[in-house]
C-alpha positions as CSV (number, residue, x, y, z in Angstrom):
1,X,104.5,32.4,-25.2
2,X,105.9,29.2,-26.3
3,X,102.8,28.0,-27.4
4,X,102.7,31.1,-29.8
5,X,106.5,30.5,-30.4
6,X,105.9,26.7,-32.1
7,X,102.6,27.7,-34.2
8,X,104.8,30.5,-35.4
9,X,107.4,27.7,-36.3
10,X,105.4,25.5,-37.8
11,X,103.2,28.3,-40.0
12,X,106.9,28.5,-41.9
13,X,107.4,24.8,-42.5
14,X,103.8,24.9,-43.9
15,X,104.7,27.4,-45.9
16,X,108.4,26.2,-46.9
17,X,106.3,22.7,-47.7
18,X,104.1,25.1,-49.9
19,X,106.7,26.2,-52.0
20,X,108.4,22.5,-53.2
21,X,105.6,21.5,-53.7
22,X,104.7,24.1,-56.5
23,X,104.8,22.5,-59.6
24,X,106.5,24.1,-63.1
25,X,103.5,25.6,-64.5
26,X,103.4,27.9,-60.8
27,X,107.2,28.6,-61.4
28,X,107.4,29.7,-65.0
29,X,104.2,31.6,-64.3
30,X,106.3,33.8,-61.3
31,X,109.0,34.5,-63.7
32,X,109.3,37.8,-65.9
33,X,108.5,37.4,-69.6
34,X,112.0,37.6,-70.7
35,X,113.4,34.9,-68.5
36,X,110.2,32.6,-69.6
37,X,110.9,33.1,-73.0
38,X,114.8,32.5,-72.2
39,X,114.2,29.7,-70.7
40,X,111.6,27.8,-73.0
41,X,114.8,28.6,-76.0
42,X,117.3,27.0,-74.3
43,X,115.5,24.3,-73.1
44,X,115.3,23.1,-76.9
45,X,118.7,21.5,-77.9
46,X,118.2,22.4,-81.3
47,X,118.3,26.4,-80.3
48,X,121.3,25.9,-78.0
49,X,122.7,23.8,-81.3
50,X,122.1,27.1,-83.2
51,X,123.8,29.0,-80.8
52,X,126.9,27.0,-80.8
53,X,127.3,27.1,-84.4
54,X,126.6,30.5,-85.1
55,X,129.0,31.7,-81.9
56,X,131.6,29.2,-83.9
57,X,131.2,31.0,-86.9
58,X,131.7,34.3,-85.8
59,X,135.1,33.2,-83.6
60,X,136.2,31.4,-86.6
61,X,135.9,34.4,-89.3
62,X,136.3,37.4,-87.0
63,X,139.0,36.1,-84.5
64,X,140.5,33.7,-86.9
65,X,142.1,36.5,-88.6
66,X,144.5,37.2,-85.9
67,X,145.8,33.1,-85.6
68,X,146.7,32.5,-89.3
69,X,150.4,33.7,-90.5
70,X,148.7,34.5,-93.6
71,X,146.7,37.4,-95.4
72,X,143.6,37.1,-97.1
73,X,145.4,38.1,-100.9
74,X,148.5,36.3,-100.4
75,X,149.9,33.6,-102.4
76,X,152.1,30.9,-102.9
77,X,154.7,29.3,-105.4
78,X,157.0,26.3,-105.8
79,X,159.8,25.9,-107.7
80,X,158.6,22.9,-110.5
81,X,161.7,21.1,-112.5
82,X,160.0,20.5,-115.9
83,X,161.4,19.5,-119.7
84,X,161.1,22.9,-121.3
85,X,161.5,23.9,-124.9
86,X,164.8,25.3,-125.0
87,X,166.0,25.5,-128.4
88,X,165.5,24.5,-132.2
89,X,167.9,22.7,-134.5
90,X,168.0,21.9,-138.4
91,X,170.0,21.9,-141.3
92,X,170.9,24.6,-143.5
93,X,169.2,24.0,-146.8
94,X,169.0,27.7,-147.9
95,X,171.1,30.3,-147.9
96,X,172.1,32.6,-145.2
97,X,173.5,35.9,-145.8
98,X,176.5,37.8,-144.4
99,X,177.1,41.3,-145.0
100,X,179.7,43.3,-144.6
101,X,178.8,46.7,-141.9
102,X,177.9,49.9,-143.7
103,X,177.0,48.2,-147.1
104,X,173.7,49.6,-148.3
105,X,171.8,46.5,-150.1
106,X,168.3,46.6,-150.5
107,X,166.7,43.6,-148.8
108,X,164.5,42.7,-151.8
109,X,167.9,41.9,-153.8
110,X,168.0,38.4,-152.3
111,X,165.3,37.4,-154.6
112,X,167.5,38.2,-157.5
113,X,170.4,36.8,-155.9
114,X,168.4,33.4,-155.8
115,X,167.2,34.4,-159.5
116,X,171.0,34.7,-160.4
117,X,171.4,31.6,-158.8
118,X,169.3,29.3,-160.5
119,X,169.6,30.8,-164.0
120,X,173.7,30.7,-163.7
121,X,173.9,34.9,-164.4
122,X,177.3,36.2,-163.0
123,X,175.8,39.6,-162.9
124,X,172.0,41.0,-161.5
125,X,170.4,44.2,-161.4
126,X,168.7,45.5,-158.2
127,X,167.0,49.2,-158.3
128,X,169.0,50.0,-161.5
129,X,172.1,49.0,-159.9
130,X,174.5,46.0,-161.5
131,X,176.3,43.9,-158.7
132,X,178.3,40.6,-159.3
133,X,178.0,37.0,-158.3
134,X,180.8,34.7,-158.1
135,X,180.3,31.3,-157.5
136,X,182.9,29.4,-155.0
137,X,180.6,25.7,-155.1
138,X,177.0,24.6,-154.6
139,X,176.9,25.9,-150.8
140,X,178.7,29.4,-151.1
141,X,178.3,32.8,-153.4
142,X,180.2,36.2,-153.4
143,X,178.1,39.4,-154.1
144,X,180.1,42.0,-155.3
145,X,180.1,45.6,-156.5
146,X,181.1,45.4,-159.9
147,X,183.5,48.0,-160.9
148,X,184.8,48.2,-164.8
149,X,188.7,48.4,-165.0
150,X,189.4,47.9,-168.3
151,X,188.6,46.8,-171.6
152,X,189.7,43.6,-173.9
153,X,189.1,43.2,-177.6
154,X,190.2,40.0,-179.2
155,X,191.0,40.2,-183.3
156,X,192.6,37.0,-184.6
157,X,194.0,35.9,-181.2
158,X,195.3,38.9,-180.4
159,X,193.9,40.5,-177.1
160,X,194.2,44.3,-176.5
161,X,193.5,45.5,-173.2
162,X,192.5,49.4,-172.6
163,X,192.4,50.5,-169.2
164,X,189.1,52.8,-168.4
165,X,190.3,53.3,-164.7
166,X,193.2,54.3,-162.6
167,X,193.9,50.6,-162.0
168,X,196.5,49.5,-163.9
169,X,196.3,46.3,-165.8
170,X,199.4,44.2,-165.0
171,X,200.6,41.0,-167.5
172,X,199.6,38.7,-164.5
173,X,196.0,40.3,-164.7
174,X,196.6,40.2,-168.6
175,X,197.6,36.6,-168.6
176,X,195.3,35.6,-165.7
177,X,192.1,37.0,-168.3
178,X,193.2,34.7,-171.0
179,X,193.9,32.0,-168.9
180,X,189.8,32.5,-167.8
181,X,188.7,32.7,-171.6
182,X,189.8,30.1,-172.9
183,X,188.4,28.0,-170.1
184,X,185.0,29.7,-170.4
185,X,185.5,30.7,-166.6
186,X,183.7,34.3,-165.9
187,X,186.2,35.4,-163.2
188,X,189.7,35.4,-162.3
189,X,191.9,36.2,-159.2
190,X,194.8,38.2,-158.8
191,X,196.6,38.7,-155.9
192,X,193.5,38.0,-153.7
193,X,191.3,40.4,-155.8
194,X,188.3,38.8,-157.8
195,X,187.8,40.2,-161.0
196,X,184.6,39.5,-163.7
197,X,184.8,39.3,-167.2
198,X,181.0,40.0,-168.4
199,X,180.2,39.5,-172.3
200,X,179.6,42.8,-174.1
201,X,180.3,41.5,-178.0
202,X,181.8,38.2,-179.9
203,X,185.1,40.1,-179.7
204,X,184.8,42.7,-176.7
205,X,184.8,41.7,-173.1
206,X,185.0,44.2,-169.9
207,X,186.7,43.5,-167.0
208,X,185.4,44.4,-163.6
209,X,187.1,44.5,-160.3
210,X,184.6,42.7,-157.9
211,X,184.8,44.3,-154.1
212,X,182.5,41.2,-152.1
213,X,180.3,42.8,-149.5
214,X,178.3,39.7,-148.7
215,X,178.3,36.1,-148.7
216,X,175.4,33.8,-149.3
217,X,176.6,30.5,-147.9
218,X,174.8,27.7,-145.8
219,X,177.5,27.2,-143.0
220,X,176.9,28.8,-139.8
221,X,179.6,30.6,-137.9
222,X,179.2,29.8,-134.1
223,X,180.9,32.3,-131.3
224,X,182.5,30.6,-128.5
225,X,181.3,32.7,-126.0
226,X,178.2,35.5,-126.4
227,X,181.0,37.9,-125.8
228,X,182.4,37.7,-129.2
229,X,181.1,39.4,-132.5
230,X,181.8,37.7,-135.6
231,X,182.0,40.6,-138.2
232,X,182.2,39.9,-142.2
233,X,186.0,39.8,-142.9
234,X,186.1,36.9,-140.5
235,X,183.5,34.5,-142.0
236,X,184.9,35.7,-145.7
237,X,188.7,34.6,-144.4
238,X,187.2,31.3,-143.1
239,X,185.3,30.3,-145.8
240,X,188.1,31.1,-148.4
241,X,190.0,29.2,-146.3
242,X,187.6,26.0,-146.2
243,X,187.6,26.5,-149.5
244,X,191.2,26.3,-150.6
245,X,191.6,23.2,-148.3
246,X,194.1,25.5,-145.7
247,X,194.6,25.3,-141.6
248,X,195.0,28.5,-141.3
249,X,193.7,32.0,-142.2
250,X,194.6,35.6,-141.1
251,X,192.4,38.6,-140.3
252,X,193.5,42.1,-138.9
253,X,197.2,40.7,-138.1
254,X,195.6,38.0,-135.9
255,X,196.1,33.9,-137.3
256,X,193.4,31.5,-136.9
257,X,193.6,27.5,-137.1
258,X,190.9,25.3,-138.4
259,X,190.4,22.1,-137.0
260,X,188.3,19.9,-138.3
261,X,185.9,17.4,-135.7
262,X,186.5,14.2,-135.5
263,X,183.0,13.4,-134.8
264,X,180.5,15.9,-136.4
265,X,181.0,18.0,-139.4
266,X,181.8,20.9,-137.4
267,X,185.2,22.8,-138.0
268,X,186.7,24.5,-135.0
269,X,188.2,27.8,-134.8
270,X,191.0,28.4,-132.8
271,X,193.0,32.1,-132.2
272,X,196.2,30.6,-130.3
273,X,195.0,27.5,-128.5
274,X,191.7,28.8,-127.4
275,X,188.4,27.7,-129.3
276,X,186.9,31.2,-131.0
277,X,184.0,29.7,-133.1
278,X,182.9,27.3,-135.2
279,X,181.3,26.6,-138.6
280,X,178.5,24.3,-138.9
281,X,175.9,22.8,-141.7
282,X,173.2,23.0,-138.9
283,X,171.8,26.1,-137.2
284,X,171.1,25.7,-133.7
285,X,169.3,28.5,-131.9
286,X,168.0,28.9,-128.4
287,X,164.5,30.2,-128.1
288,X,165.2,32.4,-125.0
289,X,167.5,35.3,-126.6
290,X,169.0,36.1,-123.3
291,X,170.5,32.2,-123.1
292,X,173.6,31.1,-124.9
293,X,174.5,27.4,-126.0
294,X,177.8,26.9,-126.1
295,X,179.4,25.1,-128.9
296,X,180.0,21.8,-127.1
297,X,176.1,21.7,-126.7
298,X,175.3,22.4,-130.5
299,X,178.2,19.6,-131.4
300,X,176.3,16.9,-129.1
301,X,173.0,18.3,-131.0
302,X,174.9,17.2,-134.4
303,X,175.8,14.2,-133.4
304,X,172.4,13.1,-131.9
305,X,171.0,14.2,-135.3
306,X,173.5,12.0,-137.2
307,X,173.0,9.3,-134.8
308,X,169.5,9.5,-134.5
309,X,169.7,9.8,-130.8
310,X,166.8,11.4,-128.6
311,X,169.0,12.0,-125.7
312,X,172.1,13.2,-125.1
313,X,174.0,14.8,-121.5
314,X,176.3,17.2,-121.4
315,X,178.2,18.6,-118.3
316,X,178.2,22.5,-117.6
317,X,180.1,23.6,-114.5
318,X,179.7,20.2,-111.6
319,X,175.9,19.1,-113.2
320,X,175.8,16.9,-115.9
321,X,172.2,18.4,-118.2
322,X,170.2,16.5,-119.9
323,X,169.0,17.5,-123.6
324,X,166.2,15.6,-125.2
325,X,165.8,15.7,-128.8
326,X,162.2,15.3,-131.0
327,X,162.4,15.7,-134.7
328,X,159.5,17.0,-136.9
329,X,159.9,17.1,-140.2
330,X,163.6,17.6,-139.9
331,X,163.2,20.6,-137.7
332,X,164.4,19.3,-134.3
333,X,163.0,20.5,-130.9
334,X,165.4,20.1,-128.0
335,X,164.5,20.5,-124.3
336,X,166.1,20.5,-121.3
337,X,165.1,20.0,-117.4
338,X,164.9,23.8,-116.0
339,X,163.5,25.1,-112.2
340,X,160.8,27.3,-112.9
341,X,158.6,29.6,-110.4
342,X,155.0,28.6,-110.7
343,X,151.9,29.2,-108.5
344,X,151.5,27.1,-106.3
345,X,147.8,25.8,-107.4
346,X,145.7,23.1,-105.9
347,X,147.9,21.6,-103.2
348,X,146.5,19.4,-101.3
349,X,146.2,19.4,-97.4
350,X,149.4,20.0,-95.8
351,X,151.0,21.0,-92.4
352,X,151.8,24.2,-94.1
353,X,148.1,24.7,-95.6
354,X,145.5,22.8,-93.3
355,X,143.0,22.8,-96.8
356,X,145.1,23.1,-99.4
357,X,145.9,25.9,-102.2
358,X,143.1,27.3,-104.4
359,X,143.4,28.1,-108.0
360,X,145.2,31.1,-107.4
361,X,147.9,29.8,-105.3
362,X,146.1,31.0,-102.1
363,X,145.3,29.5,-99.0
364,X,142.0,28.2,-98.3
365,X,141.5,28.1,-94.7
366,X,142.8,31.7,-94.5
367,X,140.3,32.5,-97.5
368,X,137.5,31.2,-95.6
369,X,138.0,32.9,-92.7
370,X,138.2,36.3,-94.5
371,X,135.7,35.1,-96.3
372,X,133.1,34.5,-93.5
373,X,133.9,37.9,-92.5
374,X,132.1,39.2,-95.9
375,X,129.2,36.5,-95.6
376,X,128.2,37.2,-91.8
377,X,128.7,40.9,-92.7
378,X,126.1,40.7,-95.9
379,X,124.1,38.7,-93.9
380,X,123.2,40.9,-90.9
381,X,123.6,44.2,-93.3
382,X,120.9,43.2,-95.5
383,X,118.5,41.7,-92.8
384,X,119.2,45.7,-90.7
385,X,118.2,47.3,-93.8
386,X,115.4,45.0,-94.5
387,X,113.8,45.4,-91.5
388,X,114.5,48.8,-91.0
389,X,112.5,49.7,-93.9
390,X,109.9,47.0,-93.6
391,X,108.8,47.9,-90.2
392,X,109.0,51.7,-91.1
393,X,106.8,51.2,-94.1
394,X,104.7,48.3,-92.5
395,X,104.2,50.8,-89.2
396,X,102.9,53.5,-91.2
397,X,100.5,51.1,-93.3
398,X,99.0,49.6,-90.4
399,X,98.9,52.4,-88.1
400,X,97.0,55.0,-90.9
401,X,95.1,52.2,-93.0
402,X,93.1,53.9,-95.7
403,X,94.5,55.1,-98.6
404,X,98.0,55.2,-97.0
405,X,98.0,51.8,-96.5
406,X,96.6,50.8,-100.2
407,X,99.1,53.1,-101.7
408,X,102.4,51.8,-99.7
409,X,100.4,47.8,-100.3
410,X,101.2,48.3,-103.9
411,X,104.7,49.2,-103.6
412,X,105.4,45.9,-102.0
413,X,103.3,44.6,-104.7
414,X,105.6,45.9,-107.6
415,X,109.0,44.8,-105.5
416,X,107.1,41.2,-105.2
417,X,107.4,41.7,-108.8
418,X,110.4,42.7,-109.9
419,X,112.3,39.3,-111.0
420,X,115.5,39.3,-108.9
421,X,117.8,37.3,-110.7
422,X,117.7,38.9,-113.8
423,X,118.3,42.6,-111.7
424,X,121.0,41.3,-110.2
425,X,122.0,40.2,-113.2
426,X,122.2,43.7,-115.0
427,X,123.4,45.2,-112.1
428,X,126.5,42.9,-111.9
429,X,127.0,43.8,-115.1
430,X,126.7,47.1,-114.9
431,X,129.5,47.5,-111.7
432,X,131.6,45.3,-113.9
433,X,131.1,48.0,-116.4
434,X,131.6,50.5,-114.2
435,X,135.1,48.6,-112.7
436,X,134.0,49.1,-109.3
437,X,136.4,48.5,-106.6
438,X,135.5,44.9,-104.8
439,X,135.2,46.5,-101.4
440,X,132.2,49.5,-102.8
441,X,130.5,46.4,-104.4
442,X,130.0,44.5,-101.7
443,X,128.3,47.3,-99.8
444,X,126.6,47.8,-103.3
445,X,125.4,44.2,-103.2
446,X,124.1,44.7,-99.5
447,X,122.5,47.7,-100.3
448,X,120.6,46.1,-103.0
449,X,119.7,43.0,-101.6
450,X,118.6,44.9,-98.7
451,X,116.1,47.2,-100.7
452,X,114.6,44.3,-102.4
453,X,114.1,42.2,-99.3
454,X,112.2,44.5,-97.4
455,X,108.3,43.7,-98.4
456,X,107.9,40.6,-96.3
457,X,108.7,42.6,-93.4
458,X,106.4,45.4,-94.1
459,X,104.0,43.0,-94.8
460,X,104.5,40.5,-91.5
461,X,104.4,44.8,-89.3
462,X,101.5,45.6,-91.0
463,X,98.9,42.8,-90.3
464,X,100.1,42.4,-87.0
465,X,99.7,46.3,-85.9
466,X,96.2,46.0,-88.0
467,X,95.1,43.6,-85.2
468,X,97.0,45.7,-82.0
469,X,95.8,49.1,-83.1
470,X,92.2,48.6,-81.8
471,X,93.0,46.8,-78.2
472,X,92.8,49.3,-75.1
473,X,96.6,50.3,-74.9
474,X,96.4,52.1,-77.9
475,X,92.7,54.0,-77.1
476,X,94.8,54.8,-74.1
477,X,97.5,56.6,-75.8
478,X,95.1,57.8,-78.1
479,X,93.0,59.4,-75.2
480,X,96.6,60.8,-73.1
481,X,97.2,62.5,-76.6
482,X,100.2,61.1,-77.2
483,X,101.7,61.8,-81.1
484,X,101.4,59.1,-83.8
485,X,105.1,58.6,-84.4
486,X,105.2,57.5,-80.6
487,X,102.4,55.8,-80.6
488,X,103.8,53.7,-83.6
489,X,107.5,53.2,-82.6
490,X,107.0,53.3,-78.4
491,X,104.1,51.2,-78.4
492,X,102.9,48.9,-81.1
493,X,106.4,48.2,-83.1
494,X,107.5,46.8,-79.3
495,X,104.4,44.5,-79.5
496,X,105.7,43.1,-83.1
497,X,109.5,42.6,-81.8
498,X,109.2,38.9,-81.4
499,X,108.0,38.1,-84.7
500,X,110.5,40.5,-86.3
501,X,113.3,38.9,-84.3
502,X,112.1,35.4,-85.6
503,X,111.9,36.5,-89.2
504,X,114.8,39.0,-89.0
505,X,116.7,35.2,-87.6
506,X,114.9,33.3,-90.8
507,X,116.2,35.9,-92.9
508,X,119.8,36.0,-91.9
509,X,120.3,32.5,-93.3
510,X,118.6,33.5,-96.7
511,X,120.4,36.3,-96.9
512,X,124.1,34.2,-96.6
513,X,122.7,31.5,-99.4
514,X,121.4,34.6,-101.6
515,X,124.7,36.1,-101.4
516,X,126.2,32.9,-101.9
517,X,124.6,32.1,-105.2
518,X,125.6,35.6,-106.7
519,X,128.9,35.3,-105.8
520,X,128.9,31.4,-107.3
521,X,127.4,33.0,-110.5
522,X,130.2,35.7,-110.6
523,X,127.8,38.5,-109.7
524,X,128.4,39.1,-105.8
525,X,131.9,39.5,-103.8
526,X,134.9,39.7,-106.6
527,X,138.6,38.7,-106.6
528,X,140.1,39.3,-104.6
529,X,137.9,39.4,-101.9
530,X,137.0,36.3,-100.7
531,X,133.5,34.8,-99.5
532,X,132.3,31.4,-98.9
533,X,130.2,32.1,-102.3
534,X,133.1,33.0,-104.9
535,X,135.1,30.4,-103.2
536,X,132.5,27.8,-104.0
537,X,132.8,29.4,-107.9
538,X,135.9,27.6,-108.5
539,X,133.9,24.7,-109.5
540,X,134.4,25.9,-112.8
541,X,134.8,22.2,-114.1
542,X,133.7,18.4,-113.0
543,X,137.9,17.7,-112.8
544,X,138.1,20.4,-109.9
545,X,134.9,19.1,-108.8
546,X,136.2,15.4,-108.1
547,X,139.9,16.1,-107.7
548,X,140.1,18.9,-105.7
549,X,137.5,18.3,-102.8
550,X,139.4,20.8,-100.1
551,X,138.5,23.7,-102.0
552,X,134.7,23.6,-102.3
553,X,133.5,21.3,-100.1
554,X,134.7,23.3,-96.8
555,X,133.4,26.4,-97.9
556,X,129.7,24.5,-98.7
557,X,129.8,22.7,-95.3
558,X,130.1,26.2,-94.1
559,X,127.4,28.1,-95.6
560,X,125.2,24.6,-94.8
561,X,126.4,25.1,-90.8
562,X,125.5,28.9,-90.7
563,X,122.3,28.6,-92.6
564,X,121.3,26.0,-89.9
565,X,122.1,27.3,-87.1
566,X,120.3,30.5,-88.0
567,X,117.5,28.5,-89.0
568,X,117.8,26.4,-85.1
569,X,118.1,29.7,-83.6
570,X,115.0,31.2,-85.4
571,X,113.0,28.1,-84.7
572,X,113.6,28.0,-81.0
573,X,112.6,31.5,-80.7
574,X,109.2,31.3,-82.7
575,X,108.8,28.9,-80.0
576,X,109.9,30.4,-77.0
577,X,108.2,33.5,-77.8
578,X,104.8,31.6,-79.0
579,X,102.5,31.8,-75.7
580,X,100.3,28.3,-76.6
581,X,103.6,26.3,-76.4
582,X,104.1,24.0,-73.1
583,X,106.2,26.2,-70.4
């Protein structure tokens, strides 16, 4: 019994010695198919390589989504200080016209006022109406309705005056008119009324009473504050008194001082002891209409002019501003330092943006992770599709042979031919004619990418079913009666699964660069949805290209990565699944 016992015992060491000592070939050979051919792929680093980057890629653009703070559209600004245009200064060398409110003038009559002007008439004629022009000096002109009062004949010295109106002619109007004709002057003034004497004979003259409705002058009347309206009586007051040499003038019941500058020109207004306006040879104006300069700024513009200064500061509020002044043929440009609101475009690498800002003031790490999103996405689409209808097709080819196999061999001759490029050239153009919506074109895009990627596959099914279809499996299913769609899709298209895996693998990575290259060329994924090919498309000059490195280079390093590791991963299965390699 013992003696049985210890043969027993050592028949199992024999046997455990049996099994150490098998070598790989013996193990690989006891495994199932699936764990040989799992095992040969990630024995080769390159495969496991593959693996890595392509499991990186999908964590980065699909889970990625959920770390950054911000969205795929979203942009960015900064507030920029920058010398602005802010207004326009030069001196007045033509006239500038005041009118009076609800005076009807036809705005081709200042042609003859400047007519009247230069030919020294005291009277014009605009659409059959006769107005008057009184000279005050070189810089300032009445325009006047002209209404005739009276008439004066002169015989031997003697003047007779016959009133045509209801306006009495007084001896101080009487003497007044003399006192004018024998100077040769063609107006007089009466108690603050202007009155024309116009010509009619050697010895007849007829007196008009002149009622001013506008003023052509070149001073400018300045407001203190954008809250007050200088009207017409105003400026008329004021310049009559400028021109009588007086401090003071009254409007309306309400007394006004003028004070001359001491440093400029200008001649202050004041109602009481607060500043109302001012009158100026130089007209200042702001190019924003909803800004007001004050009249301390348009004094320092002055004085910079006179001085010739290009800089001058002037405080508003606690901040001292600073005005520049540039002068082009004596119209002046002045700026000033203002905050403006601007994208925030092409910032480099910060805490706040890993990679920078794009063109559009967008984020570019959170654009290529959206982005990959719409790259993996095209990829896999494109390559289902693809395959789908190649091994369909291919199946059916192979499987029937015969004229059913000519007739679907010349199909994938005629999409062989079709030149892609220029198709998805009018078809971009066509979706942009069409305004599609970015997120229907990009299933657009993988639709037709899809469709005209599909031949190799058929081809690749077909020849390899035309060399299964004959072996013994398939007389087998023939002679059990089975039908030819299972026959096709339960037994041969299992036999062709490792190749199609392998070239569905291939294709991924050529589908990402094809995608890629449309979207670089403006054809693929549009603004503003991102993918690592539109992003590239910023390139759009050699200044981006070598100043702003973050916003192309990490979306090509990512298109190289995921085209390589689908290209790893498709290598290391061709191998693994090839029976002739080494196990």
């Amino acid at each position: 019994m013992e003696k049985n016992n210890k043969s027993l015992d050592e028949k199992e060491v024999k046997n455990l010695n049996s099994e150490e000592n098998l070598n790989e070939d013996q193990r690989v050979r006891s495994l199932s198919p699936g764990t040989m051919v799992a095992k040969r792929f990630f024995r080769n680093p390159l495969s496991v390589a593959g693996v890595v980057i392509i499991v990186s890629m999908f964590v980065f653009a699909f889970l990625g989504g959920f770390v950054t703070p911000y969205k795929e559209d979203q942009t960015f600004t900064r507030v920029e200080v920058t010398s602005a245009d802010y207004a326009g200064a030069t001196k007045n060398k033509d006239f500038r016209y005041i009118q009076k409110d609800g005076v009807d003038f036809p705005a081709t009559g200042k042609a003859s006022i400047i007519r009247a002007m230069n030919n020294g008439d005291t009277t014009f004629e605009v659409s059959g109406k006769v107005y008057s022009l009184t000279k005050e000096n070189d810089n300032l002109y009445y325009v006047s309705n002209s209404k005739v009062i009276a008439e004066a004949i002169s015989v031997r010295g003697i003047v007779r005056i016959t009133e045509t109106d209801t306006v009495k002619v007084t001896d101080e109007m009487k003497e007044a008119y003399e006192k004018a004709v024998k100077n040769n002057e063609s107006s007089f003034t009466v108690d603050d009324v202007l009155y024309t004497i116009t010509k009619v004979t050697n010895n007849k003259n007829e007196i008009a009473m002149a009622e001013p409705f506008m003023m052509a002058t070149k001073k400018t009347f300045n407001p203190a504050s954008s809250d007050i309206t200088l009207n017409y009586d105003f400026s008329y007051a004021a310049l009559l008194a400028l021109e009588d040499e007086e401090t003071s003038f009254k409007v309306d019941n309400t007394t006004y001082k003028l004070v001359p500058s001491d440093e400029s020109e200008t001649v202050y207004v004041y109602r009481g002891d607060e500043l109302y306006a001012s009158i100026s040879d130089y007209t200042v104006n702001v190019l924003d209409v909803g800004n007001f300069l004050s009249i301390e700024v348009k004094e320092e513009v002055e004085k910079a002019i006179a001085n010739r200064k290009t800089e001058f500061a002037v405080k508003e509020g606690d901040a001292e501003v600073v005005y520049t002044l540039t002068n082009k043929n004596t119209e002046y440009t002045i700026k000033r330092d203002a905050e403006e609101l601007r994208l925030a475009t092409y910032e480099g690498p910060s805490m706040e943006h890993w990679l920078g800002t794009d063109a559009n003031g967008m984020d570019v790490l959170t654009r290529l992770i959206y982005g990959g999103r719409v790259s993996l996405l095209v990829g896999f689409v494109v390559v289902t599709i693809s395959t789908c209808l190649g091994v369909i097709f291919g199946g059916i080819a192979g499987y029937f042979g015969g004229w059913v196999d000519n007739l679907i061999m010349r199909i994938v001759d005629i999409f062989n031919c079709i030149p892609s490029m220029p198709l998805y050239i009018i078809l971009g153009a066509l979706m942009d004619g069409m305004k599609l919506d970015p997120s229907l074109r990009i299933f657009m895009l993988m639709f037709i990418l899809g469709i005209l990627s599909w031949p190799g596959i058929a081809r690749m099914v077909r020849g390899q079913i035309l060399s299964l279809r004959e072996q013994e499996f398939m007389i087998a299913t023939e002679a059990t009666g089975l039908r030819v769609s299972r026959r096709i899709f339960k037994h041969l298209i299992p036999n062709v699964i490792p190749q199609l895996i392998v070239f569905a693998t291939m294709g991924l990575g050529s589908a990402i660069l094809t995608e890629a290259t449309l979207s670089y060329l403006g054809l693929g994924v549009k603004f503003p949805l991102a993918s690592w090919g539109n992003i590239i498309n910023a390139v759009t000059s050699v200044h981006v290209m070598t100043n702003y490195w973050f916003i192309w280079i990490p979306a090509g390093i990512l298109i190289l990565l995921t085209v390589l590791g689908f290209n790893f991963i498709g290598d290391g299965l061709r191998d693994a699944f090839d029976p002739k390699m080494k196990r």
